[in-house]
C-alpha positions as CSV (number, residue, x, y, z in Angstrom):
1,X,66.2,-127.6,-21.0
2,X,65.9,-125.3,-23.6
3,X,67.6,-126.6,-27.0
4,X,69.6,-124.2,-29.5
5,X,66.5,-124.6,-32.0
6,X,64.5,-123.7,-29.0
7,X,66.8,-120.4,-28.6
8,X,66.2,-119.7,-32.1
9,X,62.4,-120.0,-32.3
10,X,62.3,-117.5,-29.6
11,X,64.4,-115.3,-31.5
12,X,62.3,-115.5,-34.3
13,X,59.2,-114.5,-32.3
14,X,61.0,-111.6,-31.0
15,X,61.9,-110.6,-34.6
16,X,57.9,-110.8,-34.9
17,X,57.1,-108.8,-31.9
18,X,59.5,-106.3,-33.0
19,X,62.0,-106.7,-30.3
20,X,65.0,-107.3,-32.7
21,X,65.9,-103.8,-33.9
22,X,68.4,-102.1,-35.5
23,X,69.7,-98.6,-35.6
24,X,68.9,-96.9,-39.1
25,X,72.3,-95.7,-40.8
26,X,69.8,-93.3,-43.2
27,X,70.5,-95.2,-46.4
28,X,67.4,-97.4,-46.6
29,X,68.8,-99.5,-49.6
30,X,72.4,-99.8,-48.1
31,X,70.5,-100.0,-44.7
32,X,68.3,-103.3,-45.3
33,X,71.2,-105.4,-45.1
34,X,74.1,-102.9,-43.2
35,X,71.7,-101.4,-40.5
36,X,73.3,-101.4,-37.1
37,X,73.3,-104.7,-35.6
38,X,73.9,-106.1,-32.1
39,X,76.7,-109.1,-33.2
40,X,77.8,-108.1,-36.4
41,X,80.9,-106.8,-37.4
42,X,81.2,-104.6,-40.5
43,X,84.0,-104.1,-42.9
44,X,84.1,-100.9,-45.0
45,X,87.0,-100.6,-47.2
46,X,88.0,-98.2,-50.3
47,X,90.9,-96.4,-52.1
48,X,92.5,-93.6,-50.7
49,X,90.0,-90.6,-51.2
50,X,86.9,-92.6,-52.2
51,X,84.7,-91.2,-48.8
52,X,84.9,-94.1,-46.6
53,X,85.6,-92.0,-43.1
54,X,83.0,-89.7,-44.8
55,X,80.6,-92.6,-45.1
56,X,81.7,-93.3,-41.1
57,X,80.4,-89.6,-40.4
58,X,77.1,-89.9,-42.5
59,X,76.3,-93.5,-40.9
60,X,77.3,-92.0,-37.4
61,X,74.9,-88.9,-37.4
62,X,71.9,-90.4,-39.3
63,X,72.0,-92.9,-36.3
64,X,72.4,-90.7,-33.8
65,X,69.8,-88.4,-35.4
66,X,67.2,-91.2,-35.3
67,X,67.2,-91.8,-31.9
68,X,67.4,-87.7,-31.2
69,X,64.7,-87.3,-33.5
70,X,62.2,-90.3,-32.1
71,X,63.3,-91.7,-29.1
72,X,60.4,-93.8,-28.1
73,X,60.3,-95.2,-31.9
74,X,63.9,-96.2,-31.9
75,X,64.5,-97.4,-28.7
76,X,67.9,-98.6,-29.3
77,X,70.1,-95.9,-28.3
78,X,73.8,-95.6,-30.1
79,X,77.0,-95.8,-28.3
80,X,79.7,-94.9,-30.6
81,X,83.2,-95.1,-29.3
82,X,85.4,-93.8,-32.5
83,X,88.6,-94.4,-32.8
84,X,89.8,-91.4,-35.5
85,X,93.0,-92.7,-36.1
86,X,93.5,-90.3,-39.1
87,X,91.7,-87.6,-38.4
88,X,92.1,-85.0,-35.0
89,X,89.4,-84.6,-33.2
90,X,88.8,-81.3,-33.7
91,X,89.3,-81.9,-37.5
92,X,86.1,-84.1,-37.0
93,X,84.1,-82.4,-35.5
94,X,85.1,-79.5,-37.9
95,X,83.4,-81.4,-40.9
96,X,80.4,-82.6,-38.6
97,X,79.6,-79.0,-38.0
98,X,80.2,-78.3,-41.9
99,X,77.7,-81.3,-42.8
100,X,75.2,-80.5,-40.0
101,X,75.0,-76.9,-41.3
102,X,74.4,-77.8,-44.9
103,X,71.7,-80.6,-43.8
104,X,70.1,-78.3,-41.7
105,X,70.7,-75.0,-43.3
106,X,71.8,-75.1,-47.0
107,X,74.5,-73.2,-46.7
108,X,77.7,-73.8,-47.5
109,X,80.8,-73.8,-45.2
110,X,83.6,-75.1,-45.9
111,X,86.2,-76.5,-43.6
112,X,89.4,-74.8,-45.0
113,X,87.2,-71.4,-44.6
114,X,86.0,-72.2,-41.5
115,X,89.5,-72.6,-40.1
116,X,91.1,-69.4,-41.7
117,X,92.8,-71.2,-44.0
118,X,91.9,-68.9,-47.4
119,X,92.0,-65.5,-47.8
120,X,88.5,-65.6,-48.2
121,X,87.1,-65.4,-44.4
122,X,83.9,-65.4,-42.3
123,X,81.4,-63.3,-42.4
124,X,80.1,-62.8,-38.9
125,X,76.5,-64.5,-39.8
126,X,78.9,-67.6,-40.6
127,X,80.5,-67.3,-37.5
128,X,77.7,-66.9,-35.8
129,X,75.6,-70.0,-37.7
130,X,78.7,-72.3,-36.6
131,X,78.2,-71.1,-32.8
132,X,74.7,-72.0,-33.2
133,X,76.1,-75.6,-33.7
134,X,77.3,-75.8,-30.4
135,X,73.9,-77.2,-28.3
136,X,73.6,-80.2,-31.2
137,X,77.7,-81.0,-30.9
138,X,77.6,-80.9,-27.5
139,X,74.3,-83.5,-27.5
140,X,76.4,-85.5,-30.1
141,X,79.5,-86.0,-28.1
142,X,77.8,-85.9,-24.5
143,X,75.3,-88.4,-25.6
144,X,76.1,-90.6,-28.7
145,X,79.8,-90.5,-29.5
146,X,83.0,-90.7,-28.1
147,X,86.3,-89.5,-30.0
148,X,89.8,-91.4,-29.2
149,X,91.9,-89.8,-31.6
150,X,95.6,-90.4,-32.7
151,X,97.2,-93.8,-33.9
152,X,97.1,-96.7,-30.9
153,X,98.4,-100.4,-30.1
154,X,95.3,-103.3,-30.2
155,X,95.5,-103.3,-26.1
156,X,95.4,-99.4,-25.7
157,X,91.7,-99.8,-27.9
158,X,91.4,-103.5,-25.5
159,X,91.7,-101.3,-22.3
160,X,89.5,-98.2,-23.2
161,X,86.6,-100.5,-24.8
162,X,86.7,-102.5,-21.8
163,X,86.7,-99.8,-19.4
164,X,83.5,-98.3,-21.2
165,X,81.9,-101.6,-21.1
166,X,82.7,-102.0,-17.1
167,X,80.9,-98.8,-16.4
168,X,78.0,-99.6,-18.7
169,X,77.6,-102.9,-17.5
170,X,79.0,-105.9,-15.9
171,X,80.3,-109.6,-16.5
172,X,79.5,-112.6,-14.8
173,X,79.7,-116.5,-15.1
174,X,77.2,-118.4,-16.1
175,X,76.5,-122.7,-17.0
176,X,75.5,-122.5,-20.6
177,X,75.4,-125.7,-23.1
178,X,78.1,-126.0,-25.2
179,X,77.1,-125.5,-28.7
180,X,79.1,-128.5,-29.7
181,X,78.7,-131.2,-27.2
182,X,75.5,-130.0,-25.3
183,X,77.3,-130.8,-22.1
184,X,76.9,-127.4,-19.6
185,X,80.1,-125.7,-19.3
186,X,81.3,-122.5,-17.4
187,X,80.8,-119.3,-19.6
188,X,81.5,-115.5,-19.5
189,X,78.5,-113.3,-20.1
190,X,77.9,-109.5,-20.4
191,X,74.8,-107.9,-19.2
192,X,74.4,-104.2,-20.2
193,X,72.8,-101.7,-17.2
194,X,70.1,-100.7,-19.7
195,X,69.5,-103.6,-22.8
196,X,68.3,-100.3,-25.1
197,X,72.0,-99.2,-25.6
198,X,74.0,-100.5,-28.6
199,X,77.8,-100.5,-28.6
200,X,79.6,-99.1,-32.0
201,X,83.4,-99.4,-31.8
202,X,84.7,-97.7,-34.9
203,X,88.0,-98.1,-36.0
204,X,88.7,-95.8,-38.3
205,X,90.7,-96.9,-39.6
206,X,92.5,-100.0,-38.7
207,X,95.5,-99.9,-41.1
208,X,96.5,-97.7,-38.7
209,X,97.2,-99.4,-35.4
210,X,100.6,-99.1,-34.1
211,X,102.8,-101.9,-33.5
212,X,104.3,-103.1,-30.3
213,X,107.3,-105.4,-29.2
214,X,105.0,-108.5,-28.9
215,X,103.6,-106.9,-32.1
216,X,106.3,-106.1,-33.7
217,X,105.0,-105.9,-37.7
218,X,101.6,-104.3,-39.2
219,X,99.7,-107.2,-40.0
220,X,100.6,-108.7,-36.6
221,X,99.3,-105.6,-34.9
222,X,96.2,-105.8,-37.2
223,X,95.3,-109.3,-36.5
224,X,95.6,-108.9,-32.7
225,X,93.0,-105.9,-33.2
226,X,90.3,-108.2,-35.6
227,X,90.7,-110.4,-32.4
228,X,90.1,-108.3,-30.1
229,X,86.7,-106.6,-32.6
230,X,85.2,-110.5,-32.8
231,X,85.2,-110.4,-28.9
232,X,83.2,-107.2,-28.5
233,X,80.9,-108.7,-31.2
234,X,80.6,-111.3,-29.6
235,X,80.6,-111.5,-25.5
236,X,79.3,-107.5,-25.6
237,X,77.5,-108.0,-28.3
238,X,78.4,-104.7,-30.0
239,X,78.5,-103.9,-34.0
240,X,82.0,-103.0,-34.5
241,X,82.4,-101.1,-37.6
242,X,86.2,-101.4,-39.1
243,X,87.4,-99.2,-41.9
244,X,90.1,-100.4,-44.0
245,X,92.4,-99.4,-46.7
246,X,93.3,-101.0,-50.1
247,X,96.2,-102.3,-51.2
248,X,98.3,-99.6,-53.7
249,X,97.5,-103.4,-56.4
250,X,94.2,-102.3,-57.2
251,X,95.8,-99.3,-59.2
252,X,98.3,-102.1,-61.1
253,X,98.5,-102.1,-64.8
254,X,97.0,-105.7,-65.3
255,X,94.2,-104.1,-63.3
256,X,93.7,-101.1,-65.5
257,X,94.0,-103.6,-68.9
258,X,91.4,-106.0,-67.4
259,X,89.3,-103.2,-66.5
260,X,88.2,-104.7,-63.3
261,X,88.9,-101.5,-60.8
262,X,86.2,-102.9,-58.8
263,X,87.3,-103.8,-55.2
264,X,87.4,-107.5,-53.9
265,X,87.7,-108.7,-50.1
266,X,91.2,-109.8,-51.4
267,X,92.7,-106.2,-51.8
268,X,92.2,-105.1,-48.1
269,X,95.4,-103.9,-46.6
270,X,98.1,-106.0,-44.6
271,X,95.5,-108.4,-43.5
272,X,93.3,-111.3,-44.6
273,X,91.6,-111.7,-41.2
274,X,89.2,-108.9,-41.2
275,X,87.6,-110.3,-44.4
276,X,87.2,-113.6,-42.7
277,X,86.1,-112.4,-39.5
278,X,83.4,-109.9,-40.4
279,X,79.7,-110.5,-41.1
280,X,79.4,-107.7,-43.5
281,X,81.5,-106.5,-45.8
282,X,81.2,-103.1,-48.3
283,X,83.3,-101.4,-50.5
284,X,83.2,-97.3,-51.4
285,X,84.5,-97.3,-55.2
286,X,85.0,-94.4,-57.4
287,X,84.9,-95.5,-61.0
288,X,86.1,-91.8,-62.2
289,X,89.1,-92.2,-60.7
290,X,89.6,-95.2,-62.6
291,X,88.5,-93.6,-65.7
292,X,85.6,-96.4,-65.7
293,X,82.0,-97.1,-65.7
294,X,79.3,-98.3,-63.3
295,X,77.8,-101.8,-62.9
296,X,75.1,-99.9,-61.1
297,X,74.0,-98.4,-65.0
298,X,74.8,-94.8,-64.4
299,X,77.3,-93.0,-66.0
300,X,79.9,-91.6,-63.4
301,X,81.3,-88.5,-65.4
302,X,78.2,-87.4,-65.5
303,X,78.3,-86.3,-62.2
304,X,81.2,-84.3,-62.7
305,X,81.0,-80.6,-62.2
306,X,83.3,-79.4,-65.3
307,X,83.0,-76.1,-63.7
308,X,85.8,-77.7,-61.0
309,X,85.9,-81.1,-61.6
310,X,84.5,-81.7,-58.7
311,X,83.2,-85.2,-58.4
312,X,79.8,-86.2,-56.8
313,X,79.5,-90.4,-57.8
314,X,80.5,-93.2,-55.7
315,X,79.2,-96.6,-55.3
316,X,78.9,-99.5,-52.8
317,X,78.9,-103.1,-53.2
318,X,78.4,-105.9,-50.4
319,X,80.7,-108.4,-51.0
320,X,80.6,-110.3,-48.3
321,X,76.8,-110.9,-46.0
322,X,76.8,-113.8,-43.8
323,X,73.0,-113.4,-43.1
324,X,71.5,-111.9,-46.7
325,X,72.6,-111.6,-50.0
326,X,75.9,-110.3,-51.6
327,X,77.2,-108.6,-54.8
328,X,74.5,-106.0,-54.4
329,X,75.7,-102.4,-55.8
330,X,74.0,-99.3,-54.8
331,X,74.7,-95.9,-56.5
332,X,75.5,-93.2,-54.3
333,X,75.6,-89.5,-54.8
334,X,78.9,-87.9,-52.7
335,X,78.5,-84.1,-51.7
336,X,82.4,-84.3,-50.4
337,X,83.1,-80.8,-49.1
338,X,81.5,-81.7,-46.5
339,X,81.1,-85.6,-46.6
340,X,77.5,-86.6,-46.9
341,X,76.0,-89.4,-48.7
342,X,73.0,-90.1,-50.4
343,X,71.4,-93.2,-51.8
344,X,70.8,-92.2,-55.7
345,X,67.5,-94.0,-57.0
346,X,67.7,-97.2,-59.6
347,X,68.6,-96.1,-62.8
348,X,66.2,-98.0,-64.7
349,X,63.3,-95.6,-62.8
350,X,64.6,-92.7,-65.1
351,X,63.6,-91.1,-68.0
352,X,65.8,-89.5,-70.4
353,X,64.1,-86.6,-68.8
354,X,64.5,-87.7,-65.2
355,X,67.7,-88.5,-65.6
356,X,69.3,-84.7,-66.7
357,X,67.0,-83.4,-63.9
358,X,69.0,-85.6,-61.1
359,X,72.4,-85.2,-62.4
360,X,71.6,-81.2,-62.7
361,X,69.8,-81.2,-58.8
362,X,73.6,-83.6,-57.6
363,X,75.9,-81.1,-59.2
364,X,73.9,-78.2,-57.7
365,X,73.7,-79.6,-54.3
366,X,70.2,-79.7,-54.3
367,X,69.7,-83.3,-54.3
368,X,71.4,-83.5,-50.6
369,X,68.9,-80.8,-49.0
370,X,65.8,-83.2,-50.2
371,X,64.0,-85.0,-47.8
């Protein structure tokens, strides 16, 4: 009988063979350690406004672009089921098709204009460059996501996730060693139809789950939900991503005197558990609007645009990585009409010289069309 060492030198020689993959987010640096995982569960968490259902959408289509883009080289295939508790879904897919037409085309649409909210309207190559959108939307939704939209209880996301998995798969019981005793014991297994899809429950985000008479406070309703992410991590063996808000401490005045703005697992909102439970966990921080600077060595107002005050620096840190290391910052560059991030390179690479050149190409937007 095959031992639990045993188990994990054959998972080892798969990792060799290449037969442990991930699904690429498209930020390599960020993406060594936060990569899309079968049985991990990520935390992201930020401030109101930092970008973190932005960083969602940039994760969500790089993915989903990588398996459009090479199939037979990534052979996992994503399976997003997003739960946009915030946003509408047309709102969504209103800033997808804003991003997608920047990445693709450089030009600039924003979402208030595209909706005929200014004065200022489309022109009829506009309209017509958003219509154009439609065949790569439709592939998105038809093929790689599915949007659940509007505020829910834990068990409305418990039925819908389990009704996905039932179609795409099926459960069965199976004798299995316990981990503990080594004695076999009766255990519930999932087997997916086809091994090359990956499961991505997004929660986005979970400060928003509604409560319920045998739920009958926030952090009651949260917990329940964690619970119910740490099963599909671990019987489906998905990569739940949750997205959580900050508690309104982090903008305290003893905060502000110690100057230490910097998130911590301990300021997630309304509950402890999703710190506990996850595997990874990242903060989105925005130092600007703490009027502070960056452990990552760049200067955040410098990527102010004082033409609007439009701000394009953000920064992530892994505080918490059950399998790799932690306190790891990575600069980021934030083109927020539209939501898309981009890894910036290590400060210490940069001349003087270098340096003016990439805050001038961020500002200008010219960073975010470079491959």
């Amino acid at each position: 009988m095959a031992s639990i060492f045993d188990n994990l030198l054959e998972s080892i020689d798969d990792g060799i063979a290449g037969k442990n993959q991930s699904l690429p987010i498209g930020l390599p640096k960020l993406g060594r350690y936060a990569d899309l995982r079968r049985k991990i569960l990520t935390l992201l968490f930020s401030t109101t406004g930092a970008g973190k259902s932005a960083l969602v959408d940039t994760i969500l289509i790089n993915a989903a672009d990588s398996h459009m883009n090479n199939p037979s080289q990534v052979n996992l295939k994503p399976d997003f089921q997003l739960f946009s508790m915030e946003r509408a879904k047309e709102m969504r897919i209103a800033k997808w098709t804003s991003y997608i037409i920047f990445k693709n085309e450089g030009e600039i649409i924003q979402l208030p204009k595209m909706l005929g909210w200014w004065e200022e309207k489309l022109t009829k190559a506009e309209r017509d460059l958003i219509s154009h959108q439609k065949e790569y939307i439709d592939c998105l939704l038809n093929d790689y996501v599915t949007i659940h939209d509007g505020a829910k209880t834990p068990n409305e996301t418990y039925r819908i996730m389990k009704d996905h998995f039932e179609t795409i798969g099926e459960y069965d019981i199976v004798e299995a060693p316990d981990p503990k005793t080594g004695k076999m014991r009766k255990t519930k297994v999932f087997n997916y139809k086809d091994n090359r899809t990956l499961v991505v429950p997004v929660f986005d985000h979970g400060n928003l789950f509604k409560t319920t008479k045998e739920l009958p406070t926030k952090k009651a309703a949260i917990d329940k939900a964690v619970e119910y992410a740490q099963g599909y991590r671990d019987l489906e063996g998905s990569a739940p991503i949750w997205v959580a808000q900050v508690n309104r401490a982090i903008s305290g005045v003893s905060r502000q005197k110690d100057q230490e703005h910097e998130l911590v697992l301990e300021d997630v909102k309304e509950s402890g558990d999703i710190g506990d439970a996850c595997d990874i966990a990242i903060s989105l921080f925005d130092p600007v609007k703490y009027n502070q600077g960056s452990k990552t060595g760049y200067a955040p107002k410098d990527f102010i645009d004082m033409s609007n005050g439009s701000n394009y620096f953000r920064s992530a840190q892994i505080l918490k990585s059950s399998y790799g290391a932690d306190a790891l910052r990575i600069p980021l560059a934030f083109n927020g009409f539209c939501g898309q991030f981009k890894e910036l390179p290590s400060k210490s690479t940069l001349s003087d010289t270098k340096m003016q050149d990439l805050i001038d190409d961020v500002i200008s937007k010219r960073y975010f069309l470079k491959q």
